[in-house]
C-alpha positions as CSV (number, residue, x, y, z in Angstrom):
1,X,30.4,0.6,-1.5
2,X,27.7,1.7,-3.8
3,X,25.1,4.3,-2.6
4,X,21.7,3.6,-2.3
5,X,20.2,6.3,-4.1
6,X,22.1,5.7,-7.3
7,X,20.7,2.3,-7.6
8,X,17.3,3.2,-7.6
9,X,16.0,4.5,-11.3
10,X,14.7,7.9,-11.7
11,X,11.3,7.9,-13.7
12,X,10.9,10.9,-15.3
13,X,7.5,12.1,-15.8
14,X,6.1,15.2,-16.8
15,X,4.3,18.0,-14.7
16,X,1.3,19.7,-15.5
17,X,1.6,22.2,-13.2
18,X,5.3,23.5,-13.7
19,X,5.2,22.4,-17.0
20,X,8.6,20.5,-16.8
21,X,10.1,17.3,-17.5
22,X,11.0,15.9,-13.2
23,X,12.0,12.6,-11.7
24,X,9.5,11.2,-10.1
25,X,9.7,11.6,-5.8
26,X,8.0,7.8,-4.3
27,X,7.3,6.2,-7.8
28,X,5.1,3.4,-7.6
29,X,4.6,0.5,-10.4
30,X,1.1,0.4,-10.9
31,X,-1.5,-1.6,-13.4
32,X,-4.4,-0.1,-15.4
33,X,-7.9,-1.6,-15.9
34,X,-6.8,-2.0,-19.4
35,X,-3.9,-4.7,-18.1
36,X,-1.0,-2.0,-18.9
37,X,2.0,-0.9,-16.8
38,X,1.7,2.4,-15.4
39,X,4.3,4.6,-12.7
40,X,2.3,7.0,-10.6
41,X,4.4,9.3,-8.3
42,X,4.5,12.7,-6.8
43,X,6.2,15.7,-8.0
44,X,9.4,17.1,-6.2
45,X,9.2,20.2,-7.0
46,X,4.9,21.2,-6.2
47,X,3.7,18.1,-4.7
48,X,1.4,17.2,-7.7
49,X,0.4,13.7,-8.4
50,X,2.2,13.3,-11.7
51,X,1.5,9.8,-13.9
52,X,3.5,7.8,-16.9
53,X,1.6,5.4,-19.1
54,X,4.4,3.0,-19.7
55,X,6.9,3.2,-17.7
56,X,8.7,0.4,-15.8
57,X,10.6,0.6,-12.6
Protein backbone atom coordinates (compact mmCIF):
# COMPACT_ATOMS: atom_id res chain seq x y z
CA UNK A 1 0.00 0.00 0.00
CA UNK A 2 1.34 3.30 -1.20
CA UNK A 3 2.00 6.08 1.34
CA UNK A 4 0.24 9.09 1.42
CA UNK A 5 2.99 11.48 1.50
CA UNK A 6 4.68 10.18 -1.53
CA UNK A 7 1.66 10.88 -3.65
CA UNK A 8 1.37 14.33 -2.96
CA UNK A 9 4.03 16.55 -5.29
CA UNK A 10 6.57 18.64 -3.58
CA UNK A 11 6.59 22.25 -5.14
CA UNK A 12 9.71 23.72 -4.72
CA UNK A 13 9.93 27.23 -4.36
CA UNK A 14 12.50 29.51 -3.38
CA UNK A 15 13.12 31.42 0.07
CA UNK A 16 14.07 34.81 0.46
CA UNK A 17 14.95 34.64 3.72
CA UNK A 18 17.30 31.45 3.91
CA UNK A 19 18.16 31.98 0.53
CA UNK A 20 17.54 28.31 -0.54
CA UNK A 21 15.75 26.30 -2.97
CA UNK A 22 12.70 24.24 -0.26
CA UNK A 23 9.55 22.21 -0.82
CA UNK A 24 6.82 24.00 -0.22
CA UNK A 25 4.96 23.04 3.61
CA UNK A 26 0.61 23.51 2.77
CA UNK A 27 0.99 24.54 -0.94
CA UNK A 28 -2.07 25.97 -2.24
CA UNK A 29 -3.00 26.40 -6.20
CA UNK A 30 -3.92 29.81 -6.49
CA UNK A 31 -4.97 32.41 -9.54
CA UNK A 32 -3.53 35.92 -10.21
CA UNK A 33 -5.53 38.96 -11.25
CA UNK A 34 -3.75 38.60 -14.48
CA UNK A 35 -5.69 34.93 -15.03
CA UNK A 36 -2.31 32.88 -14.31
CA UNK A 37 -1.60 29.86 -12.18
CA UNK A 38 0.29 30.60 -9.11
CA UNK A 39 1.39 28.11 -5.79
CA UNK A 40 1.61 30.01 -2.55
CA UNK A 41 2.84 28.12 0.48
CA UNK A 42 4.86 28.41 3.63
CA UNK A 43 8.37 27.74 4.21
CA UNK A 44 9.46 24.61 6.33
CA UNK A 45 12.36 25.62 7.43
CA UNK A 46 11.47 29.78 8.88
CA UNK A 47 7.83 29.91 8.34
CA UNK A 48 8.01 32.57 5.58
CA UNK A 49 5.29 32.87 3.03
CA UNK A 50 7.19 31.76 0.00
CA UNK A 51 5.30 32.11 -3.74
CA UNK A 52 5.88 30.37 -7.43
CA UNK A 53 4.57 32.11 -10.50
CA UNK A 54 3.72 29.06 -12.53
CA UNK A 55 3.61 26.31 -10.80
CA UNK A 56 0.91 23.59 -10.95
CA UNK A 57 -0.06 21.18 -8.27
Amino acid sequence: MPDQKQDEKQVEAYCVKCKAKRAMKDPQQIKMKNGKPAVTGTCPNCGTKMFRIGGVI
